[in-house]
N, C-alpha and C positions, 0 to 999 in steps of 0.2 A: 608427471608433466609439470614441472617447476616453470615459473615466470617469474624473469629480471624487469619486468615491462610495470610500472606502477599506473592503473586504472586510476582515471578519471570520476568511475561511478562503483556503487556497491549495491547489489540487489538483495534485500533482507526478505527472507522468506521462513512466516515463525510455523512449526509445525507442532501436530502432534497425532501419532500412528498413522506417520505417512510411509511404513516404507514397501510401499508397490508403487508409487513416483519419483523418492527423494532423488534417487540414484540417477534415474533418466532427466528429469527436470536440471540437474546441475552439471550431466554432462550435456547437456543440450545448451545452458546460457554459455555455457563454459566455452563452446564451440561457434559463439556468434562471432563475427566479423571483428565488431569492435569487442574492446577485451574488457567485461565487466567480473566484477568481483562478487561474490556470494558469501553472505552472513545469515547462518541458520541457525533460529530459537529456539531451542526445542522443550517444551512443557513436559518433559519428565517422561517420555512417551513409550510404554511400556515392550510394545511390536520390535524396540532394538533399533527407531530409526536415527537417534541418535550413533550408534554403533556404527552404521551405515555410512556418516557422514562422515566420521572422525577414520573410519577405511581408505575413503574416498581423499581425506586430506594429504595422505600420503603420496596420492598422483599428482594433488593439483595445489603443491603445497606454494604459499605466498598468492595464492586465491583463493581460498575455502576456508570458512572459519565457521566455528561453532561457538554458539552459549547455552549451557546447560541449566535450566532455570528448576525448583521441583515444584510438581504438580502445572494444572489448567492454574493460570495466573491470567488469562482473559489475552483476547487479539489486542486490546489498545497498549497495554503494560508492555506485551513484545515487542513492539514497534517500536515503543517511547524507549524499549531498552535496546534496541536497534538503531535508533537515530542517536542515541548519547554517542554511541560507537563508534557506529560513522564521522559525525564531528570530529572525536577525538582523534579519528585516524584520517582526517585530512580530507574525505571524498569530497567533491563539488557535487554530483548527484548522485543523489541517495532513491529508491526504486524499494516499493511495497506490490511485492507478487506472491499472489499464493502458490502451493507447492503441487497441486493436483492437474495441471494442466488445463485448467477453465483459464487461464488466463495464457494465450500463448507466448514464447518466449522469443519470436522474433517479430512480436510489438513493442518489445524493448529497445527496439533500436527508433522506431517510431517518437517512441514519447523522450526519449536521451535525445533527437533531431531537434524535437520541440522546442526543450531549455535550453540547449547546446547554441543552435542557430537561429531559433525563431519566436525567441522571445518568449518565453514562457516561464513563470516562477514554478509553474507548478503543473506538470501536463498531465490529464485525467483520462486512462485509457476506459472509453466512453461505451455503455452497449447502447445508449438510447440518441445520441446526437443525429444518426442516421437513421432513424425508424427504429425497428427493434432487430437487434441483434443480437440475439439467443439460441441458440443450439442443444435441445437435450432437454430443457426442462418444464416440467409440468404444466400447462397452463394458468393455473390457479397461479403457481407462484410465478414467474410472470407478468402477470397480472397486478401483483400483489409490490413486485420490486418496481416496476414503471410507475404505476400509480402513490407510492410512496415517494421516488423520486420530484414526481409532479407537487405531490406535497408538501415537500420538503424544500422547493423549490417558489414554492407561493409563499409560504412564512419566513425564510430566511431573505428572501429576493436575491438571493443567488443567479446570475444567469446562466445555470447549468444542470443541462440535462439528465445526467448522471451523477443525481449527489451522493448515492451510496456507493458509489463504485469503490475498487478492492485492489485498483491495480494502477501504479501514480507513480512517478518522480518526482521528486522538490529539487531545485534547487539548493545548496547549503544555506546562503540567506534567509530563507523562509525558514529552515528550524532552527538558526538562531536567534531568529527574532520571536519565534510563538516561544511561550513559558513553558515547554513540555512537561512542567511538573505542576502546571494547572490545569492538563488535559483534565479531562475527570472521567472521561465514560473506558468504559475497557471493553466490552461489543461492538456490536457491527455499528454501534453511534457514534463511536470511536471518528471513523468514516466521514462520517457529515462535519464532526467538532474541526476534526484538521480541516477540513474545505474552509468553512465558515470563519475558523481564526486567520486560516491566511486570509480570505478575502477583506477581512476586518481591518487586517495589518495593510491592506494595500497593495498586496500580490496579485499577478495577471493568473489566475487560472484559465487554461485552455485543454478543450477535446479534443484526444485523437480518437479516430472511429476506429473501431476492434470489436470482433465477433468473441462472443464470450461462449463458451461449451461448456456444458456440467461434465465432471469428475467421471470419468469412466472406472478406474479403480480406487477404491479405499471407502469411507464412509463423511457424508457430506454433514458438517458443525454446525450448520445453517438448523434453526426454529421456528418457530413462531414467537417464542418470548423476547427470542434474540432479536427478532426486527421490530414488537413492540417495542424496545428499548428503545431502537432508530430512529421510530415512528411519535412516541409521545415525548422522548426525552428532548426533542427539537423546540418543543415550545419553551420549556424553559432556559433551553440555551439561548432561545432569541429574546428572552423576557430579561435574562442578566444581560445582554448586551447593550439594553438602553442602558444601565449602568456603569459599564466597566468600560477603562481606557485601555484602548490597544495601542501595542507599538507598532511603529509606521517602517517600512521599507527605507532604508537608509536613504536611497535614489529621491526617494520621495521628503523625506525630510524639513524639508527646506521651505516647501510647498502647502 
């Protein structure tokens, strides 16, 4: 199934031994309404889900693309080599979704509405904006993702509910204005650093409310050392930021 049609957005989705969802996950965005495009990272991922994708490219060629990176190289480095991409191939919104179906794939039409129409540099599909919206998973953790949110949310002064969340559109403006190659975290703190730089930069970040569900097939990347990262590496990003100059939103400029 080839498209003459060039998408406005491109949904980067970095994996690794995902293939009991790649397959379903990209024909499912593939079949939304509005026609988004699909850029998948794959960490070297032994299961053959790369195999999977580049099959798959054949149906849905001039929407599906692959980068093939070797080994875990961390969630932030996907991204940051997901967003170069994007730029370089012209998208206006660019879309961080993960591949196991916790994140559903017609809330992407939700947060694309957001920036599209309603002002948003940056729209953050939200589990806590509305109380908790969780599905599947454990209490403890739970527990553990809200009240770091709340944390993470008192020290940076973010006003936003959902600072780790995993599932976002930017605008193209907002990643060419943050330094992508001064991200520095490459875990789930990855997450908070982009929130924090846009909002630093002067970008509107806004929630959309979305039910989040845990992974019914494959095996979930998620730790404990990986959300200490989230959790303690926040202080220091807010301690460099009385220091460092951010670049401002062009709009803003002036101002």
């Amino acid at each position: 199934m080839s498209s003459n049609v060039k998408s406005d957005g491109v949904v980067i989705v970095p994996t690794y031994n995902e293939k009991e969802n790649i397959e379903n996950i990209i024909c499912k965005v593939l079949s939304l309404e509005h026609a988004f495009d699909i850029l998948v990272i794959d960490d070297g991922s032994p299961d053959g889900t790369a195999d999977i994708v580049k099959r798959l490219m054949t149906e849905f060629t001039g929407r599906l693309f692959i980068i093939e990176r070797s080994g875990k190289q961390g969630l932030g480095t996907a991204y940051i080599t997901g967003f170069k991409w994007a730029l370089a191939h012209s998208y206006e919104y660019i879309f961080e979704m993960d591949a196991d179906f916790s994140h559903n794939p017609d809330d992407l039409l939700k947060l694309w509405d957001a920036c599209a129409y309603k002002g948003a540099d940056v729209a953050i599909g939200s589990r806590y904006i509305t109380g908790v919206n969780v599905v599947n998973w454990p209490m403890g953790r739970v527990m553990m993702s809200y009240f770091a949110s709340k944390y993470v949310r008192f020290v940076t002064g973010m006003d936003i509910a959902d600072t780790t969340a995993g599932f976002k559109c930017y605008r193209r403006e907002v990643l060419e204005t943050i330094d992508l190659d001064n991200i520095r975290f490459k875990g789930y703190a990855f997450q908070i650093e982009m929130k924090f730089t846009a909002y630093k930069c002067g970008f509107k970040l806004v929630e959309v409310p979305i039910i989040f569900i845990n992974r019914v097939l494959g095996t979930s990347k998620m730790n404990s050392s990986i959300f200490g990262e989230a959790v303690f590496g926040v202080i220091k990003l807010k301690y460099d930021s009385w220091f460092k100059k951010y670049p401002h939103k062009k709009s803003n400029a002036a101002s």
